[in-house]
TIVEXKE-226774 format. One record per residue (C-alpha): residue in three letters; x, y, z; residue number from 1. Coordinates in pm, 1 decimal. Layout:
KOLTOR:ALA:X:Y:Z:NUM
...
This chain:
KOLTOR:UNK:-10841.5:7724.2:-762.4:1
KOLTOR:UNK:-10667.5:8102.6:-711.7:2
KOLTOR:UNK:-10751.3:8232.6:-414.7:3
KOLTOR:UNK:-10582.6:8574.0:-239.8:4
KOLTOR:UNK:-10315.9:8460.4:100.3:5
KOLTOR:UNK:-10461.8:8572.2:403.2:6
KOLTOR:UNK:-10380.3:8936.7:492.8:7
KOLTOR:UNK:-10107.3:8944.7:782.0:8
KOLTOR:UNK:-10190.8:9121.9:1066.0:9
KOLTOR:UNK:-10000.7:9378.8:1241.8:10
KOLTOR:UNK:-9774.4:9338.9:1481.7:11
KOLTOR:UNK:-9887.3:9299.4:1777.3:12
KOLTOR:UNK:-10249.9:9200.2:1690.8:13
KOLTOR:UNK:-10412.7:8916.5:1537.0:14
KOLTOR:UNK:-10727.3:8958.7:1333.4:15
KOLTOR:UNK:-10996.7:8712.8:1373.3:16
KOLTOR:UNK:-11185.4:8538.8:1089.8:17
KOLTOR:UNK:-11482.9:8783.6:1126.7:18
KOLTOR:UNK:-11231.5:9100.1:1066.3:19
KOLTOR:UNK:-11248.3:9167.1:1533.2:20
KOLTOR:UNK:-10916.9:9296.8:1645.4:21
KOLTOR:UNK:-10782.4:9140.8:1947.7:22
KOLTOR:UNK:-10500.7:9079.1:2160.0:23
KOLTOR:UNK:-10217.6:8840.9:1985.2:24
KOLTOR:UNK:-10191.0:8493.5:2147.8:25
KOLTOR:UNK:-9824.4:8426.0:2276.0:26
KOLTOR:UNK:-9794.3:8169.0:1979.9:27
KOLTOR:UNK:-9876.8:8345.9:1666.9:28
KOLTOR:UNK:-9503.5:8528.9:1570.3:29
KOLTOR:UNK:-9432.4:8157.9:1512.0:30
KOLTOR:UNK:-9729.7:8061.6:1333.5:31
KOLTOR:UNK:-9661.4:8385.1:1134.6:32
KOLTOR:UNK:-9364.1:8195.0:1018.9:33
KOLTOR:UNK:-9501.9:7858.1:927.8:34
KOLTOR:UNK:-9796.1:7714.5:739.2:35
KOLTOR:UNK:-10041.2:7941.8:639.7:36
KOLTOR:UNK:-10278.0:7866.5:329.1:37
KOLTOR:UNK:-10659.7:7879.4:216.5:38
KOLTOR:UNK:-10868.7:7515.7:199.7:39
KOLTOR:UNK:-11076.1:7485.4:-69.1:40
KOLTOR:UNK:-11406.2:7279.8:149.8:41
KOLTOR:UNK:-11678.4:7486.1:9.1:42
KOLTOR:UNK:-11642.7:7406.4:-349.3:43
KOLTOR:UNK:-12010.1:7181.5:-281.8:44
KOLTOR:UNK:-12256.5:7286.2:-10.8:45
KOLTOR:UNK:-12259.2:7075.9:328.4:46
KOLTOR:UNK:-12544.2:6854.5:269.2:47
KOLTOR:UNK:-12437.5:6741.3:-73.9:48
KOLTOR:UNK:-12114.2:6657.6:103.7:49
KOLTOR:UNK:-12306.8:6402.6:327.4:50
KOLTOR:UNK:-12510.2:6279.0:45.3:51
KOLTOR:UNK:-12530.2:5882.6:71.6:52
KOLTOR:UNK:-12277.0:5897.1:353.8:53
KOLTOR:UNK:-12499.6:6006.3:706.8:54
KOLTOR:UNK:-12710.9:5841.2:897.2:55
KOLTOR:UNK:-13081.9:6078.0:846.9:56
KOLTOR:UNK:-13104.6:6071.7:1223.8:57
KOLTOR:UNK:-12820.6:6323.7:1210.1:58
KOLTOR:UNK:-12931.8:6588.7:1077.8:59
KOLTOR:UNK:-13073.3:6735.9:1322.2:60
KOLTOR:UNK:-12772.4:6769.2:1487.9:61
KOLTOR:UNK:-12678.7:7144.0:1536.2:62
KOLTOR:UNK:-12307.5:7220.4:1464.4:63
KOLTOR:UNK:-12178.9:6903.7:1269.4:64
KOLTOR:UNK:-11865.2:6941.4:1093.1:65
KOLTOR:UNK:-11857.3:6987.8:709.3:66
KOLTOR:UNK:-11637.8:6694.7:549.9:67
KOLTOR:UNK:-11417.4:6826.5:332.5:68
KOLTOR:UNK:-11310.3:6952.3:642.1:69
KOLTOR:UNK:-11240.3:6690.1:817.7:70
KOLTOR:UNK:-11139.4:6506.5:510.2:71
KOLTOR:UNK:-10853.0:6799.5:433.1:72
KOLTOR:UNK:-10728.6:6807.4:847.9:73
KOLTOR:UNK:-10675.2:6416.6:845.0:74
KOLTOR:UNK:-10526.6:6438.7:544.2:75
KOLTOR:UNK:-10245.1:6700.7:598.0:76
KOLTOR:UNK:-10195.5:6625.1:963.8:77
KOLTOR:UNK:-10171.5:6197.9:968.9:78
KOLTOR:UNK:-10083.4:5919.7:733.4:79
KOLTOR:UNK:-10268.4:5579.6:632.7:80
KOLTOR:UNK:-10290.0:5346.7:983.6:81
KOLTOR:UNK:-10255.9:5611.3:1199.9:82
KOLTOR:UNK:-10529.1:5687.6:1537.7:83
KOLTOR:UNK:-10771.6:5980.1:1489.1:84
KOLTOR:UNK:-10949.4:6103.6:1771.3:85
KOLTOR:UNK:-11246.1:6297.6:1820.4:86
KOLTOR:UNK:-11285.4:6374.7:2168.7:87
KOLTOR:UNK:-11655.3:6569.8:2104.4:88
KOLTOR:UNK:-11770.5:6391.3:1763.9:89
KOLTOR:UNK:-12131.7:6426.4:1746.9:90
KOLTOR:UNK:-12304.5:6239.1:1467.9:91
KOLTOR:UNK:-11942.6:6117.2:1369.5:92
KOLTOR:UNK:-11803.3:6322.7:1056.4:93
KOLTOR:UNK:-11436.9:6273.4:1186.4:94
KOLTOR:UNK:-11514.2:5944.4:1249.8:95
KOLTOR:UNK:-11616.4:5851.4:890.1:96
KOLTOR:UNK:-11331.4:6062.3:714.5:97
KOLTOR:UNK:-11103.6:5894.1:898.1:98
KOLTOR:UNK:-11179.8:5554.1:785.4:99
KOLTOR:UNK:-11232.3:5662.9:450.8:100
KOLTOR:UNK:-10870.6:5787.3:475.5:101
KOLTOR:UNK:-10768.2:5445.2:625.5:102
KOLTOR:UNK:-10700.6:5582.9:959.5:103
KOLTOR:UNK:-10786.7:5396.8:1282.3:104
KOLTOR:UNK:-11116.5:5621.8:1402.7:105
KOLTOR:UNK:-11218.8:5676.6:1737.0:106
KOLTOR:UNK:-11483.0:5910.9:1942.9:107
KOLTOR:UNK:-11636.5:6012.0:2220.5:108
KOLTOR:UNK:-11932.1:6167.1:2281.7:109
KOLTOR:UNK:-12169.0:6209.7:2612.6:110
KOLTOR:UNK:-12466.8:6231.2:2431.9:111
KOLTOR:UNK:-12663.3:5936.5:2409.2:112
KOLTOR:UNK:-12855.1:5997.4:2090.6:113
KOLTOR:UNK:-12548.8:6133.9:1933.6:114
KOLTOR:UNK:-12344.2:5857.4:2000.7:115
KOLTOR:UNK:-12604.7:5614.8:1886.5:116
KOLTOR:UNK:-12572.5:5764.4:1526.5:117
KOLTOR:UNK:-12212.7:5820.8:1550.9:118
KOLTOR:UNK:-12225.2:5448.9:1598.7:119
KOLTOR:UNK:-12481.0:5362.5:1289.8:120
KOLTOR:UNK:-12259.8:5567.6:1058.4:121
KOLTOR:UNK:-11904.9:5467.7:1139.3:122
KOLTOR:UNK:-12106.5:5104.8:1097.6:123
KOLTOR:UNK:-12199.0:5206.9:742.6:124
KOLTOR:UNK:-11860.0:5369.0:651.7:125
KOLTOR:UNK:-11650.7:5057.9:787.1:126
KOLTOR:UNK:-11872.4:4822.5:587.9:127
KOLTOR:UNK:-11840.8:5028.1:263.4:128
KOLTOR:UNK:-11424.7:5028.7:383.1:129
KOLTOR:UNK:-11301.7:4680.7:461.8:130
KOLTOR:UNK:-11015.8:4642.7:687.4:131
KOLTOR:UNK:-11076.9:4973.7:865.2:132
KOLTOR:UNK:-11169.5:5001.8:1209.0:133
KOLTOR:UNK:-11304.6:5220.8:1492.2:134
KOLTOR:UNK:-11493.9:5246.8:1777.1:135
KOLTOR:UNK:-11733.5:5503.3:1963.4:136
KOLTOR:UNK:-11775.5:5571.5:2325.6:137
KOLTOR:UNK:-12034.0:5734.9:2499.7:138
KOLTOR:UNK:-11839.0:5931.7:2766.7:139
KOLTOR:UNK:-11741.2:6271.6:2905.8:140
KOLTOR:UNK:-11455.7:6386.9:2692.4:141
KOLTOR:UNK:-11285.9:6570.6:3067.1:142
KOLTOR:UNK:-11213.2:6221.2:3093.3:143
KOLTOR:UNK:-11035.0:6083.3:2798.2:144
KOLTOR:UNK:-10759.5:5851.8:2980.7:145
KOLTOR:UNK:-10959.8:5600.7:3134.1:146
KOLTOR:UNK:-11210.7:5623.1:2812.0:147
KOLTOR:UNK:-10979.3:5493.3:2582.2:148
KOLTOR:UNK:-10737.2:5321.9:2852.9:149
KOLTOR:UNK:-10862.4:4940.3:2693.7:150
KOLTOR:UNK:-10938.8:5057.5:2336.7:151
KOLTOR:UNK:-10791.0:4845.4:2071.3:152
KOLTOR:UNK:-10431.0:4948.3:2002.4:153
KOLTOR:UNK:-10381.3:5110.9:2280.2:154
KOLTOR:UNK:-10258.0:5479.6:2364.2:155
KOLTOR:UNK:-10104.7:5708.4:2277.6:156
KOLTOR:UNK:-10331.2:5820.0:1947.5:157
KOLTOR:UNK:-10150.1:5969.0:1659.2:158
KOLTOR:UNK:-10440.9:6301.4:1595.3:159
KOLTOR:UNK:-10642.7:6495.9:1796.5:160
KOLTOR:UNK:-10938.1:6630.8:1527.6:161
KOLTOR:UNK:-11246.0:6814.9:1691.2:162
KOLTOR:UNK:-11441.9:7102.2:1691.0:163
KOLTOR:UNK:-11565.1:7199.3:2013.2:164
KOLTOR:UNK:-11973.6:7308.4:2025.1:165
KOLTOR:UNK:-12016.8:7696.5:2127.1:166
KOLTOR:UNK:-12363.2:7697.5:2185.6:167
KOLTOR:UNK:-12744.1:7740.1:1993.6:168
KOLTOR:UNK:-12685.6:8108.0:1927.9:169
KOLTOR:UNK:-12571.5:8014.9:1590.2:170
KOLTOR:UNK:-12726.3:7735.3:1530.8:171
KOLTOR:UNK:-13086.7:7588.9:1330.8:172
KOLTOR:UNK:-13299.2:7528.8:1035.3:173
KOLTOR:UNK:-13597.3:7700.0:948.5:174
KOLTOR:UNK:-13912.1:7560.4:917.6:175
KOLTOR:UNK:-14076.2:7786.4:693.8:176
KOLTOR:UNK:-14450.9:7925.1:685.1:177
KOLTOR:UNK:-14545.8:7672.0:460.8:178
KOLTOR:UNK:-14486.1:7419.2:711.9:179
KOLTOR:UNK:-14597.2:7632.8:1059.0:180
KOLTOR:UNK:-14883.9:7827.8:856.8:181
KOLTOR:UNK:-14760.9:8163.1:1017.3:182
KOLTOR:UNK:-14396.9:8311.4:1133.9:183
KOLTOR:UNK:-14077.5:8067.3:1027.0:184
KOLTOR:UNK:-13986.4:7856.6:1301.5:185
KOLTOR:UNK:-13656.9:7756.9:1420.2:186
KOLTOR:UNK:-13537.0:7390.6:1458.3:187
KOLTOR:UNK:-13231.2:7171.3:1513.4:188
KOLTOR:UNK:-13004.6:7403.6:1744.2:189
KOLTOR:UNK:-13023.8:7215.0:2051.5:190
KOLTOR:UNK:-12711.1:6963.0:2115.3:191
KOLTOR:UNK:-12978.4:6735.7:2296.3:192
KOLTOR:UNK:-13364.7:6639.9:2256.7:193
KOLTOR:UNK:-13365.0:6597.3:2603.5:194
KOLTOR:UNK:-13195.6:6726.9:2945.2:195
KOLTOR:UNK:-12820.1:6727.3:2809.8:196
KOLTOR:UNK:-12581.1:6547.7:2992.2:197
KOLTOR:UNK:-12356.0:6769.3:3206.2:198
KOLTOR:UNK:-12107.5:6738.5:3043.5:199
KOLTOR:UNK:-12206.1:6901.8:2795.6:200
KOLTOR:UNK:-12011.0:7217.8:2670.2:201
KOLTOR:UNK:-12292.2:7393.9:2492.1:202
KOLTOR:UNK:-12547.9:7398.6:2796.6:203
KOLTOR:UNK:-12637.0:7731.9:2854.0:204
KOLTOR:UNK:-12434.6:7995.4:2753.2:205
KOLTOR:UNK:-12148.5:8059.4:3031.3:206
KOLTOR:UNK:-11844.3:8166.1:2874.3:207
KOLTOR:UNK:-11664.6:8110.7:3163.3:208
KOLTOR:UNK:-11801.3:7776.3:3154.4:209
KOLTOR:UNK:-11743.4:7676.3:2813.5:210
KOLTOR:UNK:-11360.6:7797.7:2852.4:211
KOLTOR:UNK:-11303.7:7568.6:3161.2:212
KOLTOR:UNK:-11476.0:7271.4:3000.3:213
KOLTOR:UNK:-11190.9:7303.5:2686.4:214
KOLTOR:UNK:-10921.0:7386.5:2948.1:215
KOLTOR:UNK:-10976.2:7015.5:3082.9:216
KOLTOR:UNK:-11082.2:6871.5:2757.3:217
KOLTOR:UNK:-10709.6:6967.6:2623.8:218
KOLTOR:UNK:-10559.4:6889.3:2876.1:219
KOLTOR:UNK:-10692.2:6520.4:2867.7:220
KOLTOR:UNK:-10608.5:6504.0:2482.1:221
KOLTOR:UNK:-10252.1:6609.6:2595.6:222
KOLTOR:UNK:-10264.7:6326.5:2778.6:223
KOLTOR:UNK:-10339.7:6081.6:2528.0:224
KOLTOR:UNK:-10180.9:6236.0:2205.8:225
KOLTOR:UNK:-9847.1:6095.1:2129.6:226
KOLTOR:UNK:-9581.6:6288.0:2126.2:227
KOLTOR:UNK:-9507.4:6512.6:1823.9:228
KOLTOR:UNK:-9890.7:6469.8:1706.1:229
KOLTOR:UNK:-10126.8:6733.5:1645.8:230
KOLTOR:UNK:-10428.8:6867.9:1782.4:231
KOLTOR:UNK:-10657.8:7017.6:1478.7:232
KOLTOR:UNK:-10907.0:7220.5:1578.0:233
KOLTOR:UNK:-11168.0:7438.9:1399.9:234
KOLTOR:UNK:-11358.3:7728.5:1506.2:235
KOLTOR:UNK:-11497.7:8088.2:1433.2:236
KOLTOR:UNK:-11632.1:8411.9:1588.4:237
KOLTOR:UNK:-11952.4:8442.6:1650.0:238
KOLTOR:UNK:-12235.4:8687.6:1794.4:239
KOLTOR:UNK:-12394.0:8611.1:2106.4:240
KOLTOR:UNK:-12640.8:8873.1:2236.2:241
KOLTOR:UNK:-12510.6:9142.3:2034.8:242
KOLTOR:UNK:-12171.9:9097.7:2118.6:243
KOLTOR:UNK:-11897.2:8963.9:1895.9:244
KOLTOR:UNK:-11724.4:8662.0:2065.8:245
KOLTOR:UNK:-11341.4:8577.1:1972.0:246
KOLTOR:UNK:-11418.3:8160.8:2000.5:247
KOLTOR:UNK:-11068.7:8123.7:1795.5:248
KOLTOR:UNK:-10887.6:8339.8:2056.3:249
KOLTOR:UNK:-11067.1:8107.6:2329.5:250
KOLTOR:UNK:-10995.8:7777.6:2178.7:251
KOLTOR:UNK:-10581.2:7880.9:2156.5:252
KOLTOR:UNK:-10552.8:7986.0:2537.4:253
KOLTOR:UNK:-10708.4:7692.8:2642.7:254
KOLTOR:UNK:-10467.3:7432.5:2438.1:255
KOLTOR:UNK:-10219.2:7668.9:2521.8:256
KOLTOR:UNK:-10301.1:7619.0:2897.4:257
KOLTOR:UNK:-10271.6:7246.5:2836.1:258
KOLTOR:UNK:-9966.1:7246.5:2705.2:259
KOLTOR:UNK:-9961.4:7249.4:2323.6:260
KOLTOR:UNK:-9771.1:7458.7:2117.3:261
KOLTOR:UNK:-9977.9:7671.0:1846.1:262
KOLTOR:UNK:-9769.3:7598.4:1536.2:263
KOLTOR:UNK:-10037.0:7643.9:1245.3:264
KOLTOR:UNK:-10338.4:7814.0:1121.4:265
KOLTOR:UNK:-10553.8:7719.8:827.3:266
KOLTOR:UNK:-10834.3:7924.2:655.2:267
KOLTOR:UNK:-11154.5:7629.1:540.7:268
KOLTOR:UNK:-11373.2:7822.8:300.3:269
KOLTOR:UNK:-11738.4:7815.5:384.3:270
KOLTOR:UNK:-11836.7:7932.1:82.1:271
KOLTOR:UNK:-11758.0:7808.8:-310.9:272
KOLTOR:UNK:-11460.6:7969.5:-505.1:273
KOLTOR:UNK:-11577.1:8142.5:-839.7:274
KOLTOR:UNK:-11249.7:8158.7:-1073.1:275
KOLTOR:UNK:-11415.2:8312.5:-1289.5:276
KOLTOR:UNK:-11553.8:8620.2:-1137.7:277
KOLTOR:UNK:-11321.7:8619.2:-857.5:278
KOLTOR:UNK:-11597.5:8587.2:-573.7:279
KOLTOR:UNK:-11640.8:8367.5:-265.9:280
KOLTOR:UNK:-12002.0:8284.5:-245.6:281
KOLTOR:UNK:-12113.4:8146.1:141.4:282
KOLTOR:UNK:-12325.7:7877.9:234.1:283
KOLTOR:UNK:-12490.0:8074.8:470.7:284
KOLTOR:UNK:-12795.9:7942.4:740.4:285
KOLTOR:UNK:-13086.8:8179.7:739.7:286
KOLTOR:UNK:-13056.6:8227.2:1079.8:287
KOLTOR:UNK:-12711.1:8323.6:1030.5:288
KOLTOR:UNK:-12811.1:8538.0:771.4:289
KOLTOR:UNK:-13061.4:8702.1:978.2:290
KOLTOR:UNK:-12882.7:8799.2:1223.0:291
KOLTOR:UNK:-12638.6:8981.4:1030.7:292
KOLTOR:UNK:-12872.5:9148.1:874.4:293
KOLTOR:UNK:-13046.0:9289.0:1227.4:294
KOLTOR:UNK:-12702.6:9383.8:1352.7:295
KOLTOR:UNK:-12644.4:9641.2:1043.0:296
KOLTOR:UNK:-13038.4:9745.6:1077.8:297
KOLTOR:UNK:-12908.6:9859.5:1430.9:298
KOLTOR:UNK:-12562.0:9963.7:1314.4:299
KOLTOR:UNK:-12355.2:9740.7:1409.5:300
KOLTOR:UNK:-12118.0:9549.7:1249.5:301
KOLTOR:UNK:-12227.8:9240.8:1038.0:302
KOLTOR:UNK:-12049.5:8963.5:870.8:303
KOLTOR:UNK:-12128.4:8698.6:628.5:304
KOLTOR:UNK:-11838.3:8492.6:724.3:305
KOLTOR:UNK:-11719.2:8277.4:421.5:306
KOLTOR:UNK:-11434.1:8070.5:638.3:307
KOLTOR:UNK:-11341.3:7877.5:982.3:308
KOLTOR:UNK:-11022.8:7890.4:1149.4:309
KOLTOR:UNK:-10810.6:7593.8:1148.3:310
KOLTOR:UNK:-10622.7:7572.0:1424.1:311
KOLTOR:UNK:-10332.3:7373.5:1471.0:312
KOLTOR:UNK:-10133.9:7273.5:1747.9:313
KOLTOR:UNK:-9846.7:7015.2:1843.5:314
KOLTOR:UNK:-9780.1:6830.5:2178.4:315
KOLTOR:UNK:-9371.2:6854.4:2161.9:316
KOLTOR:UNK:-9351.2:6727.9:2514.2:317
């Protein structure tokens, strides 16, 4: 695959993945000067990814992680043996790539149902694996040292791979008229059936909240990350109430606040590569799609976005 290098931004700015201007974060003149490059995890759309692989139960879950992505983080960031941790995993994508990359896999989620299917497909991954291992625990990820204080191996873990939920404002799956006999529904963008836990990072939509719930988050993954690994995170911008939110921005102060250095930044294509005609196509949601298409009805500005920010980040001390 040929694919253009991201365009530099100038200095003194950073651009975010939906083409929003804002302030530069202290880290990115060196990130300027390391790794940069283009991932090639749209190629096949999401659910063809999971094909054979997930648990049904899952997919309901809002904002699970595609995994090529996951696949191409563990990949470039840990070697064969090594601890992966997913501090927020969900239904368990991390979880799965990780043992299908030989990795020791662990999570942590305080989500009940979540957890449960977490559990059911690391089961089904280790079995179609032998030799690999992993566990899941059903905790609050603010508290990550005395989670994982008696897990097998012990500390410190090797990876940090996550990607932290931002809310149901970009989230869901239509159920069409066919199914509701009138107006098309929306479905699957809550992180819980029930009353979430409180815990939970995605409850409401607090800003304020959701960037002291990754402060502490971090800081526990700090903790328990040894030294010189990495903490791989993804994100994007998105649009909540009409306003454009800089999540990436967000995500790198917090670590930042923790302690980690920002050393990298990766571009994941949500979308498939057409060498031929030169065009990124998007997997895009309908909702998604939707509301891009009511912000430029009211003249704003709208964006199909065709990647997630990879962002990458090293615990040096």
């Amino acid at each position: 695959m040929r694919a253009p290098p991201p365009a530099r931004p100038r200095r003194g700015t950073s651009t975010s993945s939906s083409g929003a201007r804002c302030a530069r974060p202290k880290s990115v003149v060196a990130v300027a000067r390391s790794e940069l490059s283009i991932w090639a995890t749209g190629q096949v759309q999401p659910r063809r990814q999971r094909d054979g692989l997930y648990d049904q139960a899952g997919a309901v879950h809002p904002a699970k992680m595609w995994p090529r992505i996951a696949q191409s983080m563990i990949e470039h960031y840990s070697s064969p043996g090594e601890a992966v941790l997913d501090p927020m995993c969900g239904i368990g994508t991390v979880l799965i790539e990780a043992v299908r990359a030989r990795r020791h896999a662990l999570g942590v989620d305080c989500e009940a149902e979540w957890v449960d299917v977490a559990r059911a497909n690391l089961a089904r991954a280790r079995r179609t694996h032998p030799g690999t291992d992993g566990t899941v625990f059903c905790a609050d990820a603010r508290n990550l040292a005395a989670t994982l204080a008696d897990q097998p191996g012990g500390l410190p873990v090797d990876l940090v791979v996550t990607s932290p939920p931002y809310g149901p404002a970009v989230h869901g799956l239509p159920e069409t008229a066919r199914k509701t006999g009138g107006k098309i529904v929306r479905r699957a963008h809550r992180y819980a059936t029930g009353k979430p836990h409180p815990g939970q990072l995605a409850r409401g939509s607090s800003q304020k909240r959701l960037r002291t719930g990754l402060a502490s988050i971090f800081g526990g993954c700090h903790t328990v990350l040894r030294r010189g690994g990495h903490m791989v995170i993804t994100a994007r911008p998105y649009t909540d109430k009409g306003e454009l939110v800089d999540f990436p921005a967000v995500v790198i102060a917090a670590a930042e606040d923790a302690g980690f250095a920002y050393t990298d930044r990766h571009a994941a294509l949500l979308a498939r590569w057409d060498e031929a005609d030169q065009t990124l196509y998007p997997h895009v949601t309908l909702f998604h799609l939707g509301n891009v298409r009511r912000q430029v009805e009211a003249g704003k500005l709208g964006i199909v976005r065709a990647h997630e920010d990879v962002l990458v980040f090293r615990k040096s001390r």
